[in-house]
C-alpha positions in Angstrom: 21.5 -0.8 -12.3 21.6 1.3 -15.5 19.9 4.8 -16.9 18.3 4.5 -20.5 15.5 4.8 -22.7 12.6 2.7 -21.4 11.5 0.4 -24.2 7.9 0.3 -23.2 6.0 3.2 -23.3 2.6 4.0 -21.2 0.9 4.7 -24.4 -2.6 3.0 -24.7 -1.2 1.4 -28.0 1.8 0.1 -26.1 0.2 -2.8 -24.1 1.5 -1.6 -21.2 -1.5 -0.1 -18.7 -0.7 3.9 -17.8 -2.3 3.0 -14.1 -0.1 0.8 -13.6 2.6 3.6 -13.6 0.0 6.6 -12.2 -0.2 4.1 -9.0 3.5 3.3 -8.7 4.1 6.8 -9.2 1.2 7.4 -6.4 3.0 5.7 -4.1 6.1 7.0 -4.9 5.1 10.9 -4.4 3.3 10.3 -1.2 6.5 8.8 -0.2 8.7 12.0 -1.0 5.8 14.4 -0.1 5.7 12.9 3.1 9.8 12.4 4.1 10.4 16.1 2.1 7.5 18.4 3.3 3.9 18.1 4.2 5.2 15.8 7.9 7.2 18.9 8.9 4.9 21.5 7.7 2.1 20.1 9.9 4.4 20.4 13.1 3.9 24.1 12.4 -0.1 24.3 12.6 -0.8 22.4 15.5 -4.6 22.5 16.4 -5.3 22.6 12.6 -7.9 19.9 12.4 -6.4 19.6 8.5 -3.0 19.6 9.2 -3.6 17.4 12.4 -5.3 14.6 10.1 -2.1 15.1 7.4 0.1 14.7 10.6 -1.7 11.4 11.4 -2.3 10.0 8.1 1.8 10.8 7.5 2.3 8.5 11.1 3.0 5.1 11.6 0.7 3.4 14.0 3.3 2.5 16.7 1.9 -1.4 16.5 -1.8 -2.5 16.0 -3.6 -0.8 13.4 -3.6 1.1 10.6 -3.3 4.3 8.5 -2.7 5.4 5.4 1.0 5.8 5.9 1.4 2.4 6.8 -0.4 1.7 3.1 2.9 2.7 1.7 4.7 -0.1 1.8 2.6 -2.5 1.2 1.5 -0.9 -2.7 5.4 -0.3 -3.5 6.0 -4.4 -2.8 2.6 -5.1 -4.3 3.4 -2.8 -7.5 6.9 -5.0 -7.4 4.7 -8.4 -8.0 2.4 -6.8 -10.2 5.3 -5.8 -13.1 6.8 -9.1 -12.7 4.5 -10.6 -15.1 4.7 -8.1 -17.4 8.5 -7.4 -17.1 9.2 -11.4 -17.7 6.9 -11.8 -20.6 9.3 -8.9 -22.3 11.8 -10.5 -21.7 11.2 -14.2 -23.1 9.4 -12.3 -26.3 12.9 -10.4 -26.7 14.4 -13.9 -26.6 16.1 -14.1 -23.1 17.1 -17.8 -22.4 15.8 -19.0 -19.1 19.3 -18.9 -17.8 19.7 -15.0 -18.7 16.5 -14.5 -16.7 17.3 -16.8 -13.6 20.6 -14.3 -14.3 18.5 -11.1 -14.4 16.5 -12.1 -11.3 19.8 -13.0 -8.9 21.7 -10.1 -10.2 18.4 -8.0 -9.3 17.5 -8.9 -5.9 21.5 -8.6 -4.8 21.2 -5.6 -6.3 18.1 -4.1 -4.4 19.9 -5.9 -1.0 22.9 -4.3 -1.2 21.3 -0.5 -2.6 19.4 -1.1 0.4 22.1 -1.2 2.9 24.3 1.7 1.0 21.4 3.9 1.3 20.9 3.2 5.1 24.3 3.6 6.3 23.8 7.4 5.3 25.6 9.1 8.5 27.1 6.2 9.5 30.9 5.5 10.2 30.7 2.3 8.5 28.9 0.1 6.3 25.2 -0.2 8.5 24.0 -4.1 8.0 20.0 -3.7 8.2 17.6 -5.4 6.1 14.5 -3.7 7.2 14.7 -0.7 4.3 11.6 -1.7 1.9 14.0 -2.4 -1.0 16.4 -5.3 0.6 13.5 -6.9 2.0 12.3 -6.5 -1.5 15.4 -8.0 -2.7 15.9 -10.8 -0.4 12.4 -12.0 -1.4 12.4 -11.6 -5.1 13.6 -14.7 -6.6 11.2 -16.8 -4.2 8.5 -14.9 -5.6 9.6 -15.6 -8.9 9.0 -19.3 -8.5 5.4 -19.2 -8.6 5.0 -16.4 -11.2 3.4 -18.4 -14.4 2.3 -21.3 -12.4 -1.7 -22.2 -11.7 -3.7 -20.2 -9.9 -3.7 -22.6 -7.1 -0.4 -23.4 -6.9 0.2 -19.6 -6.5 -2.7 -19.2 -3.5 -1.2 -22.4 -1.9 2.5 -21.3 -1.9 1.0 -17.5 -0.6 -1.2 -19.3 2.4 1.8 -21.9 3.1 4.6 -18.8 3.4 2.0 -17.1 6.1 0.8 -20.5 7.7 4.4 -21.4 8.7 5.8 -17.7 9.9 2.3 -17.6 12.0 2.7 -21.1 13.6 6.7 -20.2 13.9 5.4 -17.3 16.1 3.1 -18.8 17.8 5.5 -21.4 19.4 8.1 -19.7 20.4 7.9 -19.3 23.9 6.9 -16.0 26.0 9.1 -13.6 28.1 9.1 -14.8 31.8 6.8 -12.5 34.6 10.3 -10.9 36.0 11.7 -10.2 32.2 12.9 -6.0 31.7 11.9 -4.9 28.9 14.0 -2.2 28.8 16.8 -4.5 27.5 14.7 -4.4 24.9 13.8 -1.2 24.1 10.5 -1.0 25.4 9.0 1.4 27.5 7.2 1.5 30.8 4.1 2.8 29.2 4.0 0.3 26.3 0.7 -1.4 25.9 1.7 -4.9 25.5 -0.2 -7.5 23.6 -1.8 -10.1 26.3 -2.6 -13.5 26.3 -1.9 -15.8 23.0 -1.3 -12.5 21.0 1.3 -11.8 23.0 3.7 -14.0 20.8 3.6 -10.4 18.2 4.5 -8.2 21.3 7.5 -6.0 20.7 10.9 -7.1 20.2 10.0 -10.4 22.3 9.1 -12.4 19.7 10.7 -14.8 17.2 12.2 -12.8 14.6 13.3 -10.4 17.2 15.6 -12.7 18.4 16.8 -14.2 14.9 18.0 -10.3 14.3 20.1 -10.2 17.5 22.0 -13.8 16.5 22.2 -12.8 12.2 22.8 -8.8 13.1 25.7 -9.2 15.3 27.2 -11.5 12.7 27.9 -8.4 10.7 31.2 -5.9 11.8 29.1 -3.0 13.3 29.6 0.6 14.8 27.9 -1.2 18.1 26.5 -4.7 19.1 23.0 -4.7 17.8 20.4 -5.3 20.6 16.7 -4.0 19.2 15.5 -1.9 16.4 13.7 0.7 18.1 10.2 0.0 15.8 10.1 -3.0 16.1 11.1 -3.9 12.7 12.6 -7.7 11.4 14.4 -8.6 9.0 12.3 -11.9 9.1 9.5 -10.0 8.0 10.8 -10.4 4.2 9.2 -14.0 4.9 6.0 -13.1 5.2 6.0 -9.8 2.8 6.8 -12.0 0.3 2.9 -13.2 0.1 2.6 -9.4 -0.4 4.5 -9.6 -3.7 2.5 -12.8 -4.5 -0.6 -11.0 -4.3 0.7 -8.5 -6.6 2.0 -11.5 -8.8 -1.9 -12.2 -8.9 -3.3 -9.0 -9.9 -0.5 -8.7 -12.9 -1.5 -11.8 -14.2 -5.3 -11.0 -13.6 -4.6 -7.7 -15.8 -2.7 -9.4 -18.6 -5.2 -12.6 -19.3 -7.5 -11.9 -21.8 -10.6 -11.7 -19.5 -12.6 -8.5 -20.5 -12.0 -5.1 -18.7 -15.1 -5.2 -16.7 -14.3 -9.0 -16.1 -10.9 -7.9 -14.5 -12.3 -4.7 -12.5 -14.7 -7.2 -11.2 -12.0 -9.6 -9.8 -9.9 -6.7 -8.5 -12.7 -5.6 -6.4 -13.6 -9.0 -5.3 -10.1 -9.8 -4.1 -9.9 -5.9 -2.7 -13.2 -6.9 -0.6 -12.4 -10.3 0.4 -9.0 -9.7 1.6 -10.0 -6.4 4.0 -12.8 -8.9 5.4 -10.2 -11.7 6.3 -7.8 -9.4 7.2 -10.0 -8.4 9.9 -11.4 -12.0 11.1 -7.7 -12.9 11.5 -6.2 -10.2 13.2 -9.3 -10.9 16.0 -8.8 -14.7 16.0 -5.2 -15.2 14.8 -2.9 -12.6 15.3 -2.7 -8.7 15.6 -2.9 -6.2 12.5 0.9 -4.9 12.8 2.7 -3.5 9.9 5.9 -3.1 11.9 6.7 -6.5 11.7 4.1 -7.9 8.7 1.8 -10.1 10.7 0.2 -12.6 8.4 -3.4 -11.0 9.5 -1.6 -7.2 8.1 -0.4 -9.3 4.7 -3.7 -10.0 3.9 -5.7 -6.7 5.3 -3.2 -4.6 3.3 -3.9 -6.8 0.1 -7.2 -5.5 0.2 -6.5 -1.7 0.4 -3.7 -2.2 -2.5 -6.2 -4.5 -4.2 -8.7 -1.6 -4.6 -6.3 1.0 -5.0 -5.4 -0.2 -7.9 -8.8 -1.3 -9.2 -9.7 2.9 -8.9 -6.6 3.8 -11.1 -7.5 0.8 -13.6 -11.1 2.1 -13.6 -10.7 5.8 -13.7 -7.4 5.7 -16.0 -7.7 2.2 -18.2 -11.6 1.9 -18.2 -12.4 5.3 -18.2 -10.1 7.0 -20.4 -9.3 10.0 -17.6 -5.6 9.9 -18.1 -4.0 13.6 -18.2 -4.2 13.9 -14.2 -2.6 11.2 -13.9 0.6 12.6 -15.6 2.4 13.9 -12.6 2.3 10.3 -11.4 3.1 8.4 -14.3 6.8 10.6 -14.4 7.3 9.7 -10.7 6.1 6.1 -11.4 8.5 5.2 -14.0 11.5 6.5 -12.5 10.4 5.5 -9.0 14.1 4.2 -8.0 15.4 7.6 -8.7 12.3 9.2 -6.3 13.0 6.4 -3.4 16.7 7.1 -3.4 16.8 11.2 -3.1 13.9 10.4 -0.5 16.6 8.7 1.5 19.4 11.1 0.7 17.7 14.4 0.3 19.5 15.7 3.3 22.5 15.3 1.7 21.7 17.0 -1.5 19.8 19.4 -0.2 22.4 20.6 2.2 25.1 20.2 -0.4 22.8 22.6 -2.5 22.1 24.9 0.3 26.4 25.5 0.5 26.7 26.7 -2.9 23.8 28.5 -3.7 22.6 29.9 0.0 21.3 28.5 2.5 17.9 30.1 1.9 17.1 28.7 -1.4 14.7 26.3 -0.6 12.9 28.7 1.9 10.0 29.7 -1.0 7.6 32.8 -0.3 6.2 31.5 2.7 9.7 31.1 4.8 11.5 28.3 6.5 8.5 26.1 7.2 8.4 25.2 3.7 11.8 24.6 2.7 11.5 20.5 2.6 8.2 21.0 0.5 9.9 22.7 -2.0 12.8 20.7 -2.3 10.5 18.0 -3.0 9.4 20.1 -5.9 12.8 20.8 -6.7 13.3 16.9 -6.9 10.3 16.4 -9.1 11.4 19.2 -11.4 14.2 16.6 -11.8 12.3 13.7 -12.4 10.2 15.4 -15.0 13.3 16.8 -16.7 14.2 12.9 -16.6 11.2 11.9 -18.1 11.2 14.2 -20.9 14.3 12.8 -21.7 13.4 9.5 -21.5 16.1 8.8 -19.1 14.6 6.1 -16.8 17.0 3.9 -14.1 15.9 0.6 -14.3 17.7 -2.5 -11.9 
């Protein structure tokens, strides 16, 4: 990982698309205005039907479902498959050998595994193995996704329905817990509402991958033995994730071909459409809508949200020319590894900031309630400081 001058700027001479950056950076603020503010500042206006709806929106859905929150993840691994084709098509017009790139793309994804892991053993007496942070499952998918960027369209679609055909059918044969199992060796409640009857393969830490994670986690030297994660979460779920990327993968190719504007809005919002519609079918028929462990039915619904998210910020920014609201984004978006990692160690700086200078200094005019809000601003004061000196931190 280094800090320099971006070469590419998000000019509209430079090639590069500015919405491609406003709805990185999207992503990216939601993200710290969420972990750093508007969560906790909701908790103080209960019965506000505003600040109820921000409360929700800024909530997982404990399993089937979704909200906007859950959106999240999904556009910051889409976003990751839509660069690739721009960031590898630098690369060979600088001259980069295919072995330097193969060399870029290992070096990359071990890069985003381990930052992963470092930033989640935060608080932790020793190094904390978990590949469940959006980055190392990032990483550990990266350089699969790279084998289908360039190839035919088909060949991509085939390799993306293959990945989620296989970790579906993988599911759906491992065998169910027994009548007289207790699921609270699991970690699951008495008042769960457990998936029945063939959907009960994607029930809570009982299923497949669940089970991988107690083998593969316990390989690790660890504060405890590991037994559940207590959301659910897999590491397995890079797997199917990775069709994620490969949608992405589609959409930067889509933008770089020389089909017309119009031409390319047009397929965004045809593959937006198409892939809420079978998202649905299949998580009635297939399996279950759950982000917590990236069904193959949530791969695809949440293609079709990122789909037309970022067919409004190439219509309203590219197409339509509205580009200075979009600034505030653009500075988060291209320095978005700086954003994700003071989201995960704001407490740290913040209360390292708090010793020197008071412990009030991120209180603001309208007390305690907002202090995470406006270290959030304090952290985007940063970025922008960043961006103006065109100090960006690339991996």
């Amino acid at each position: 990982m280094n800090s320099r001058t971006s070469s590419v700027s998000s000019s509209p001479t430079s090639g590069r698309l500015m919405s491609l950056d406003a709805y990185r950076g999207f992503i990216m603020f939601i993200l710290v205005a969420e972990a750093f503010g508007l969560g906790a500042t909701a908790d103080h206006f209960n019965g506000s039907p505003f600040w109820d709806f921000i409360d929700r929106q800024l909530s997982h859905i404990p399993w089937v479902g979704c909200v906007f929150w859950d959106l999240i993840q999904p556009s910051f691994m889409f976003m990751v498959g839509v660069a690739m084709p721009y960031s590898y098509a630098s690369r060979r017009a600088r001259g980069n050998s295919t072995r330097q790139i193969w060399f870029h793309v290992i070096k990359r994804a071990l890069i985003l595994i381990l930052l992963g892991i470092f930033l989640r053993s935060n608080h932790h007496s020793q190094t904390n193995f978990t590949f469940v942070d959006v980055i190392t499952q990032i990483g550990l998918g990266y350089a699969f996704v790279y084998l289908v960027l360039g190839r035919r369209f088909w060949v991509q679609l085939g390799t993306l329905v293959g990945i989620l055909f296989c970790y579906w059918l993988a599911f759906a044969m491992f065998p169910l817990p027994g009548p007289d199992f207790d699921y609270s060796k699991v970690g699951v409640g008495e008042d769960w509402e457990h998936l029945t009857g063939f959907f009960a393969h994607w029930d809570k830490n009982t299923n497949l991958a669940h089970y991988f994670d107690v083998w593969f986690l316990n390989l690790f030297p660890r504060e405890r033995p590991f037994e559940y994660y207590g959301g659910g979460y897999l590491t397995l779920s890079f797997i199917p994730s990775m069709g994620t990327m490969i949608f992405g993968v589609l959409a930067g190719e889509l933008l770089r071909s020389p089909k017309t504007a119009s031409q390319k809005l047009a397929h965004l919002l045809f593959w937006g459409l198409g892939c809420l519609a079978v998202g649905v079918l299949l998580g009635m028929t297939v399996c279950p809508i759950v982000k917590r462990i990236w069904t193959p039915s949530w791969t695809v619904y949440a293609a079709g949200w990122t789909f037309l998210m970022l067919a409004a910020f190439y219509w309203i920014i590219d197409l339509k020319g509205h580009r200075k609201w979009a600034f505030p984004f653009v500075v988060v978006g291209m320095n978005s590894i700086f954003f994700y990692c003071s989201r995960l160690t704001f407490r740290w700086w913040g209360e390292t900031l708090k010793t020197h200078l008071g412990q009030g200094i991120f209180d603001g005019p309208f007390g305690p309630m907002w202090e995470e809000t406006s270290f959030a601003l304090f952290i985007l004061a940063i970025g922008y400081w960043m961006y103006k000196n065109r100090v960006f931190i690339r991996i």
